[in-house]
C-alpha positions as CSV (number, residue, x, y, z in Angstrom):
1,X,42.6,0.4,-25.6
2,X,39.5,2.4,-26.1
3,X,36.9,1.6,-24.0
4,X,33.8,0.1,-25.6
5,X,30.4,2.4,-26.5
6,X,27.4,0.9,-24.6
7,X,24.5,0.1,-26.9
8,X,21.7,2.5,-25.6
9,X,18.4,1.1,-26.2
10,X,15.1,2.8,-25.9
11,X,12.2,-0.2,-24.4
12,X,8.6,0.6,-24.4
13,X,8.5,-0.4,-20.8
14,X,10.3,2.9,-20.3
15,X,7.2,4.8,-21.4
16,X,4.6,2.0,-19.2
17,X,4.4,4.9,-16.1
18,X,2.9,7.6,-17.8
19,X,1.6,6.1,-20.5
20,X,-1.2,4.0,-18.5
21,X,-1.8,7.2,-16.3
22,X,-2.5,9.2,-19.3
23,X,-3.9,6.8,-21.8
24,X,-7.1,5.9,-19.0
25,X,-7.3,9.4,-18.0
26,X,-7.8,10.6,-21.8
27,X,-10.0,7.4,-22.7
28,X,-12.2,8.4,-19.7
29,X,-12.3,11.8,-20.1
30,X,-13.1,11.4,-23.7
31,X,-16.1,8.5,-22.7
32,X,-17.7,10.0,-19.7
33,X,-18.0,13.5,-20.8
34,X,-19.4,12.7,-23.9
35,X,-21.4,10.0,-22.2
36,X,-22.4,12.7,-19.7
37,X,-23.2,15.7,-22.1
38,X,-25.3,12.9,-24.9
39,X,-27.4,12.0,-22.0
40,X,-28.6,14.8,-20.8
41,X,-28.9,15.9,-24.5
42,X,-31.1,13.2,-25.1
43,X,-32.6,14.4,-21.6
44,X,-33.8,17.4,-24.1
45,X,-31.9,19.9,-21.5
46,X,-30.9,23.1,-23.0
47,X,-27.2,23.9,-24.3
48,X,-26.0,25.7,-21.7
49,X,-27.3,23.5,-19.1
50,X,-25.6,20.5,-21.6
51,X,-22.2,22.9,-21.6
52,X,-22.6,23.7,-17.8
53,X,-23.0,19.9,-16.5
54,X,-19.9,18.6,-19.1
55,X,-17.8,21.2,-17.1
56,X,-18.3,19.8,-13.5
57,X,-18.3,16.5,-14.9
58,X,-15.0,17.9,-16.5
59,X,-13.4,19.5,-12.7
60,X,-15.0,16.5,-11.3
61,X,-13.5,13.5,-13.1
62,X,-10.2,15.0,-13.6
63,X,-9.9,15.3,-9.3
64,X,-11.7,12.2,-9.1
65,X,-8.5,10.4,-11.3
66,X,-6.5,12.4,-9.5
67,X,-7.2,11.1,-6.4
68,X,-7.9,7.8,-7.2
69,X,-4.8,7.1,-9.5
70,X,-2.6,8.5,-6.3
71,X,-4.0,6.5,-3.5
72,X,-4.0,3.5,-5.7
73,X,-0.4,3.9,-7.0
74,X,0.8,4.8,-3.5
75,X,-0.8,1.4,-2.4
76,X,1.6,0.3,-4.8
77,X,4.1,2.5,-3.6
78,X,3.8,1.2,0.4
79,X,3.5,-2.6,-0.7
80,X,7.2,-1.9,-2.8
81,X,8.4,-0.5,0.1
82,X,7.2,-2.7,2.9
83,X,9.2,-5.5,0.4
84,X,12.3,-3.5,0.4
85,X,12.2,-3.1,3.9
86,X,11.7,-6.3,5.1
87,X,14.6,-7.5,2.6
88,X,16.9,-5.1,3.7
89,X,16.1,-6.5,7.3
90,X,17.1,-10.3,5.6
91,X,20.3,-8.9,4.6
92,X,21.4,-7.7,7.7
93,X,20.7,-10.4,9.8
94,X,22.0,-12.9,7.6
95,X,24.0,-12.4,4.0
96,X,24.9,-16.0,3.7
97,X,21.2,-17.1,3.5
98,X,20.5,-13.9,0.8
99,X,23.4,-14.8,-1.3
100,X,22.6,-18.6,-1.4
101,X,18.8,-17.4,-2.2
102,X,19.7,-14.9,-5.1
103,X,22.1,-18.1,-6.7
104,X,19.3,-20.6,-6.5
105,X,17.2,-17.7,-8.8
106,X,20.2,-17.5,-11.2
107,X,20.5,-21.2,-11.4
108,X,16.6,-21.6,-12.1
109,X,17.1,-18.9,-14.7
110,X,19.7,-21.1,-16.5
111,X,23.2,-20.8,-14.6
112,X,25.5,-23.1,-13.8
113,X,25.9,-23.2,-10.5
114,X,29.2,-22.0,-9.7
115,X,28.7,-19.4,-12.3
116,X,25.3,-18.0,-10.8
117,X,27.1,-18.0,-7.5
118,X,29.9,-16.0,-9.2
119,X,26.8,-13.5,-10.8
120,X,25.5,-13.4,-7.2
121,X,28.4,-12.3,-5.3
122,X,29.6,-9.7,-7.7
123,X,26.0,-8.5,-7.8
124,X,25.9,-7.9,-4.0
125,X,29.0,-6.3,-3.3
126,X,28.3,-3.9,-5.5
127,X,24.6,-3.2,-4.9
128,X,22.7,-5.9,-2.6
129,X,19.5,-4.7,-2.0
130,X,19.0,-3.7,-5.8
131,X,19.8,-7.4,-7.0
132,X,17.2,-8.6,-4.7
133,X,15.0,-5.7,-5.1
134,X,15.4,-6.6,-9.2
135,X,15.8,-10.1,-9.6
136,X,13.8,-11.6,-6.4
137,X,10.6,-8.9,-5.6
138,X,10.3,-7.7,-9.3
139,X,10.9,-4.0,-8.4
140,X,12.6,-1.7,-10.7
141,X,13.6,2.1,-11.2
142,X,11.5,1.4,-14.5
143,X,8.4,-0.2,-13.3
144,X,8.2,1.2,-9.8
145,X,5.3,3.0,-8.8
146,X,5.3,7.0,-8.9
147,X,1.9,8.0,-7.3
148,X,2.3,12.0,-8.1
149,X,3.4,11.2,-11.3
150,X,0.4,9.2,-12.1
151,X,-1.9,11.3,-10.5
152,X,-0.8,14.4,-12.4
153,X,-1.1,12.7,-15.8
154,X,-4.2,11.1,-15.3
155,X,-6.0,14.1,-13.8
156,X,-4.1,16.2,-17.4
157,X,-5.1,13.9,-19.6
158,X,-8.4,13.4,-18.3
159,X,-8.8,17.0,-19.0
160,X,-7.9,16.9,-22.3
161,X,-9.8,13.9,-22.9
162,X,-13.0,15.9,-21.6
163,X,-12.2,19.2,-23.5
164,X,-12.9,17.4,-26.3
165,X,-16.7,16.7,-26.7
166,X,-17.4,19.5,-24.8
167,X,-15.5,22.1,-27.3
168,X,-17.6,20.0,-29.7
169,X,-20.6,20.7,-27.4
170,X,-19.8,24.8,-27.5
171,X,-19.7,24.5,-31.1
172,X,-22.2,21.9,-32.3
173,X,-26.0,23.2,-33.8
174,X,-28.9,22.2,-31.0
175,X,-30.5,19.9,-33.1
176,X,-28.1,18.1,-34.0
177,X,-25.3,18.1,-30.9
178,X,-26.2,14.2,-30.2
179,X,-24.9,13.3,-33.6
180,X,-21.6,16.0,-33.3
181,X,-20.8,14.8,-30.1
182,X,-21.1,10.6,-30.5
183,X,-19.5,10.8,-34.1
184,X,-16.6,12.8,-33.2
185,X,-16.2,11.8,-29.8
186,X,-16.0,8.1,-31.7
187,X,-13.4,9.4,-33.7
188,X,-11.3,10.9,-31.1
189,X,-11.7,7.4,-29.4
190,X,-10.5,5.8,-32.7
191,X,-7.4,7.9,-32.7
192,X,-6.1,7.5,-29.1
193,X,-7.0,4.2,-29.5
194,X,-4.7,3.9,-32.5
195,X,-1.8,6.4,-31.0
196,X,-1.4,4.6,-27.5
197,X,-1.5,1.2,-29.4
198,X,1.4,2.3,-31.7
199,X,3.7,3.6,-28.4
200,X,2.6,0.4,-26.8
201,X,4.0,-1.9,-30.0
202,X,0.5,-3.2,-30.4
203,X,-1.6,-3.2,-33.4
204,X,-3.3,0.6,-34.1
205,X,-6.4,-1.2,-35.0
206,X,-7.0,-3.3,-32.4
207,X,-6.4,0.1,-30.5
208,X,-8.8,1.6,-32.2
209,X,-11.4,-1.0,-31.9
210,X,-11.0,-1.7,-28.7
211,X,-11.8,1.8,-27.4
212,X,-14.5,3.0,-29.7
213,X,-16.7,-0.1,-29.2
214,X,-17.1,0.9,-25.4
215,X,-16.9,4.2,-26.0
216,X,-20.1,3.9,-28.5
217,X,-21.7,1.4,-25.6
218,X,-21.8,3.8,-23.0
219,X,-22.8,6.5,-25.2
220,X,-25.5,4.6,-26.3
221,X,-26.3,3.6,-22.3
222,X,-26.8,6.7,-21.2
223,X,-28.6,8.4,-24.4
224,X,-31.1,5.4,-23.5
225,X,-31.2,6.2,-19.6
226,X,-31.4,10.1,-20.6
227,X,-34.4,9.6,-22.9
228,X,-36.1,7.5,-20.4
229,X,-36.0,9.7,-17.3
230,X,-35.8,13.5,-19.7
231,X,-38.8,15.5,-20.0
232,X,-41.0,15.1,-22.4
233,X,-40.6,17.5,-25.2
């Protein structure tokens, strides 16, 4: 008898690692260069002074993502492992209690009893620790927490995020490089917005939405605190 084909299925909480990393790394790297290169626009600093501080706000927010994405996903990291730990120590000393713990889950999920002690039993010959590590602390090879991988894609896509308005910086007329930078900066908003909602299963438009309306308020923000504190022309 041939044996049966598994269904493969591909979940969006497959992608939920990387896919946070980079989507806030991008969205800030999009927000606080622009942000950064409109204020001291508005500031009435010259071009390449504009160009030069979206650059080391550019180096600077990417290792600042970097760094702050990997200590707080290794937090994340330790906390998971601490769990583990201290579960694997509960195993050791005393199975009986474990098993009779991971039926009482399966019964409140819907089990019968004798079936959920069935489930339970199985499950920990084959694999104890990752039936409690799954089913009682929450912790899977899915969701678990990947501190270099998070750090690396934040820290990339912030950098990409913050190419952006500043290649639109390089390239924009003097006069007019506050309106080139918010408007397309907005649109670049719009679309990452739309492109992380549509991985995500959400509506694109609420995507949209909800990153260009803080996008456009910061903007806005710091245009007002640059024209306030710039030199007068």
């Amino acid at each position: 008898m041939p044996t049966p084909r598994r269904h493969a299925e591909r979940h969006r909480t497959d992608h939920i690692g990387w896919l946070r990393a980079a989507v806030l790394g991008a969205n800030d790297g999009i927000i606080s260069t622009a942000s950064l290169v409109v204020g001291v626009a508005a500031a009435h600093a010259s071009q390449s002074n504009i160009l030069l501080t979206g650059v080391a706000g550019l180096v600077a927010g990417a290792m600042s993502m970097a760094a702050g994405e990997y200590v707080s996903v290794h937090s994340q990291a330790d906390t998971e492992n601490a769990d583990l730990a201290r579960e694997k120590a509960e195993l050791d000393t005393d199975p009986a209690a474990e098993q009779r713990e991971l039926t009482g889950i399966y019964v409140a999920r819907g089990l019968e009893p004798a079936l959920a002690s069935q489930v339970a039993t199985q499950l920990m010959a084959r694999d104890a620790l990752g039936a409690h590590a799954r089913d009682e602390l929450g912790i899977s090879a899915t969701l678990s927490a990947r501190p270099v991988q998070a750090a690396l894609a934040s820290a990339a896509s912030f950098a990409v995020g913050a190419a952006l308005p500043l290649a639109v910086t390089a390239l924009a007329p003097g006069a007019a490089l506050i309106a080139w930078v918010s408007a397309l900066s907005i649109l670049f908003l719009a679309l990452l917005g739309a492109v992380a909602a549509q991985v995500g299963g959400a509506s694109p438009w609420a995507g949209a939405w909800r990153v260009t309306f803080w996008g456009a308020l910061a903007m806005a923000i710091t245009a007002g605190v640059g024209t306030l504190f710039g030199a007068p022309v």
